[in-house]
C-alpha positions in Angstrom: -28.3 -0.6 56.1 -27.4 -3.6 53.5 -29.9 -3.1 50.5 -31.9 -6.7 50.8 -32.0 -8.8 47.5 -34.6 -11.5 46.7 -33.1 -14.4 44.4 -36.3 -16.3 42.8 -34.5 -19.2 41.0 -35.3 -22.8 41.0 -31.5 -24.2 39.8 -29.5 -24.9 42.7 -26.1 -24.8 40.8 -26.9 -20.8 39.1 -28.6 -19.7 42.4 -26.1 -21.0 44.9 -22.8 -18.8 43.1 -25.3 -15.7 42.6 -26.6 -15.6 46.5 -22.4 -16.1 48.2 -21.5 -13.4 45.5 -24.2 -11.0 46.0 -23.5 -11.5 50.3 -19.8 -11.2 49.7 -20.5 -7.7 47.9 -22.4 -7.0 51.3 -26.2 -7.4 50.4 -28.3 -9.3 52.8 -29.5 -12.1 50.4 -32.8 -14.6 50.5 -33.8 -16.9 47.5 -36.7 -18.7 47.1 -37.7 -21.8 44.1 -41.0 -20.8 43.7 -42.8 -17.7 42.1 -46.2 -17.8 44.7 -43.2 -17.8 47.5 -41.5 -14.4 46.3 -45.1 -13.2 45.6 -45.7 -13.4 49.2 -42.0 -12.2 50.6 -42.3 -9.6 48.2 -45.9 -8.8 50.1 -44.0 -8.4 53.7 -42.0 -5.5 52.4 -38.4 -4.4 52.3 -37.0 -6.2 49.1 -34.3 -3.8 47.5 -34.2 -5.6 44.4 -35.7 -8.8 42.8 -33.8 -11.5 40.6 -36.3 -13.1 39.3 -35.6 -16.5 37.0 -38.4 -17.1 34.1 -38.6 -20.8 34.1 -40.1 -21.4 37.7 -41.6 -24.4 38.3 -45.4 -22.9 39.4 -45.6 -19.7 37.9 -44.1 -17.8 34.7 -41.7 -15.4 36.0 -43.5 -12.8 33.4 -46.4 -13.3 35.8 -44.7 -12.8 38.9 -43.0 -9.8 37.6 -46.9 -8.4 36.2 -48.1 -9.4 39.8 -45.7 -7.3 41.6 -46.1 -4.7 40.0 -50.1 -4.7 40.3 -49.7 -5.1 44.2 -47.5 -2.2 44.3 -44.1 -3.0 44.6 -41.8 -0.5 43.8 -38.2 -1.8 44.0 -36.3 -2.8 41.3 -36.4 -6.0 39.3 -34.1 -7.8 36.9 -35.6 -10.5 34.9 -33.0 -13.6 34.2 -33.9 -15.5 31.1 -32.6 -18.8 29.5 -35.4 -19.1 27.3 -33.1 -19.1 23.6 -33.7 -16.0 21.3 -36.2 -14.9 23.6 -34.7 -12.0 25.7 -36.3 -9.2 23.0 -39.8 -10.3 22.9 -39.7 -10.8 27.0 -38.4 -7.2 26.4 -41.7 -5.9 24.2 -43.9 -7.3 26.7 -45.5 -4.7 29.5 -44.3 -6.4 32.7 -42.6 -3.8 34.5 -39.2 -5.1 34.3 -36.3 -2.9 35.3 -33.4 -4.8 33.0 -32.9 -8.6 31.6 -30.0 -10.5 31.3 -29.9 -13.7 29.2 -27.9 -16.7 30.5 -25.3 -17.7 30.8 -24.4 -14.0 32.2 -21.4 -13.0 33.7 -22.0 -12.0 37.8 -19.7 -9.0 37.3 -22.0 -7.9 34.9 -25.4 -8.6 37.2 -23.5 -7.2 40.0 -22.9 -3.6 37.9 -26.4 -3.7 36.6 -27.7 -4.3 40.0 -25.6 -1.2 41.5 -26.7 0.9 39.4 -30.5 -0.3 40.0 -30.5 0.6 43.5 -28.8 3.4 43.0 -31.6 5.0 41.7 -34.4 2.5 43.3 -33.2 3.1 47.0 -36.2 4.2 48.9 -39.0 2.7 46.6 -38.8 -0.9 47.8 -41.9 -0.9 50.3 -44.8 -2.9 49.1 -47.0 -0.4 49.3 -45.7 3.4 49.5 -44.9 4.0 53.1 -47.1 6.7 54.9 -46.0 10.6 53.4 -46.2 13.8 54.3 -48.8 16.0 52.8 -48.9 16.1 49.0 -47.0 19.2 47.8 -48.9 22.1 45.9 -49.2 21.5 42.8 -48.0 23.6 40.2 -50.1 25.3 37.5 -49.6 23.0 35.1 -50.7 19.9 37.4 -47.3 18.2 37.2 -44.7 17.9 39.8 -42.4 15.4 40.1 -39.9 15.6 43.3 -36.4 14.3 42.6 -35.3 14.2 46.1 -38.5 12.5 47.4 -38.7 10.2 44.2 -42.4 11.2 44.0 -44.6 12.6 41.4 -47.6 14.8 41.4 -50.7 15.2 39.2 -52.8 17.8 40.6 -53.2 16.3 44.0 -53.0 12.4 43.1 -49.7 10.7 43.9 -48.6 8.3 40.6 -46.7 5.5 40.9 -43.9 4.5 38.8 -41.3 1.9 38.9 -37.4 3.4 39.1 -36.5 3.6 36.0 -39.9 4.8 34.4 -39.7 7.8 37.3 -35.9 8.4 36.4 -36.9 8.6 32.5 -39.8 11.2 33.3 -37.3 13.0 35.9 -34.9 13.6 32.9 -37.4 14.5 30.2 -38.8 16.8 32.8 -35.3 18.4 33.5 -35.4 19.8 29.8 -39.1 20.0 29.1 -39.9 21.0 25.5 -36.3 19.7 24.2 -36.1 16.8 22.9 -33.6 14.3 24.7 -31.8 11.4 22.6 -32.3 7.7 22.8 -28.7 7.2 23.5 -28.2 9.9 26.6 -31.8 8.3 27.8 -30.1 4.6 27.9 -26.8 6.0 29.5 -28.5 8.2 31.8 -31.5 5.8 33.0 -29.6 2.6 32.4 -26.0 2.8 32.3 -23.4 4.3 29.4 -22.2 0.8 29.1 -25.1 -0.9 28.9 -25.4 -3.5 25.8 -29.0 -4.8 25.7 -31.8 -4.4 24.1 -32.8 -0.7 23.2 -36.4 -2.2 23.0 -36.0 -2.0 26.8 -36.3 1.7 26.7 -39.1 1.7 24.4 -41.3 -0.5 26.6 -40.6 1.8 29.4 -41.9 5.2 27.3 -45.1 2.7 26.6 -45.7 2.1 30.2 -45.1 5.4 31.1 -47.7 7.3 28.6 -49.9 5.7 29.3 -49.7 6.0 33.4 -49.6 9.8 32.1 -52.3 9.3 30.4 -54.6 7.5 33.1 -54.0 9.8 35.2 -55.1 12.7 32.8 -51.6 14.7 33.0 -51.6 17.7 31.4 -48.0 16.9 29.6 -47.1 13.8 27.4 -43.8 11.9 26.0 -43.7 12.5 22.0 -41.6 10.9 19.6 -39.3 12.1 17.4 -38.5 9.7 15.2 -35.1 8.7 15.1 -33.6 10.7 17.3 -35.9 10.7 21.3 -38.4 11.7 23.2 -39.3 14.6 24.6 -42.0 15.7 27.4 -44.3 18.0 26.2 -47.9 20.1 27.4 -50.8 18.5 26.1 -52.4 20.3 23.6 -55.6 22.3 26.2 -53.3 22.0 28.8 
């Protein structure tokens, strides 16, 4: 099936060229003006991805994106900003963004970034998560995190992540103990030619200690200044 893309922008003349390309490239596409309006779409279920403009014309985008999130959706969401010199502190902020672009962007750059989105958010779009099988054992440490299910496991609580804040902890995991470099993090998580803001990536660790550490996981992401992160047993654990 067509991954389904929700367009939230208010400008007829950027939204009309961004909703033929994305259908030419074979996405079923629906835009909306208004941020209450993707709020509730989004609240229907079965939105791949969101492009989602900041300058609405009811509600901040940054709110729509923080609203999302809180009512649990999962998929993945690039944030399009015109707002001048403003694309890092929109970055800094904790609204569980997947990606920015500033405008004027080119679409063959949206359309890459958007690929490799839902590469990686495919499955996760659903409101709420859909209905699961029993929660696997968990193993002695507490932590599990399932690649192929896209799931993760403290003791016997489910936690939920965005897609790129599970595909960070799924590669720190990988090589628990070692320390992994900013730069294979960004081409690994994002994309190797990614340009933006590296701030992107340390917004994401924030968010994701501390859903580790609301949850009361038994590991933790560590600094090591200049060079990564790695993911690392808490000390007791």
């Amino acid at each position: 099936m067509p991954h389904h893309v929700l367009v939230v922008e208010d400008d007829d003349k950027i939204a009309a060229p961004l909703v033929r390309t994305l259908e030419r490239e074979g996405y079923e596409v629906e835009r909306v003006a208004q941020g209450l309006l993707a709020l509730e779409r989004l609240g229907n279920g079965g939105v791949d991805l969101l492009l989602l403009d900041l300058g609405l014309p009811d509600v901040d985008g940054l709110d729509v994106c923080r609203r999302a999130r809180e009512a649990g959706y999962r998929g993945g969401i690039i944030i399009l900003t015109a707002r001048d010199g403003e694309l890092d502190r929109v970055v800094g902020l904790d609204v569980g963004a997947d990606d920015y672009l500033a405008k004027p962007f080119a679409l063959a750059e949206l359309l890459a970034r958007a690929r490799a989105l839902l590469r990686r958010s495919t499955g996760l779009a659903e409101t709420a998560p859909a209905a699961a099988s029993a929660a696997p054992a968990p193993t002695p440490d507490g932590l599990r995190i399932d690649v192929q299910a896209r799931r993760i496991w403290i003791g016997d609580g489910e936690l939920a992540t965005t897609s790129k804040e599970f595909d960070l902890l799924a590669l720190l995991d990988s090589t628990r103990g070692a320390v992994v470099t900013r730069e294979q993090l960004i081409s690994d998580v994002w994309d190797e030619n990614w340009y933006g803001s590296t701030k992107m990536l340390d917004a994401t660790v924030g968010r994701l200690r501390q859903k580790l550490e609301d949850a009361g996981a038994p590991a933790q992401v560590t600094t090591v200044r200049g060079v990564g992160f790695r993911l690392e047993d808490s000390a007791g654990a």
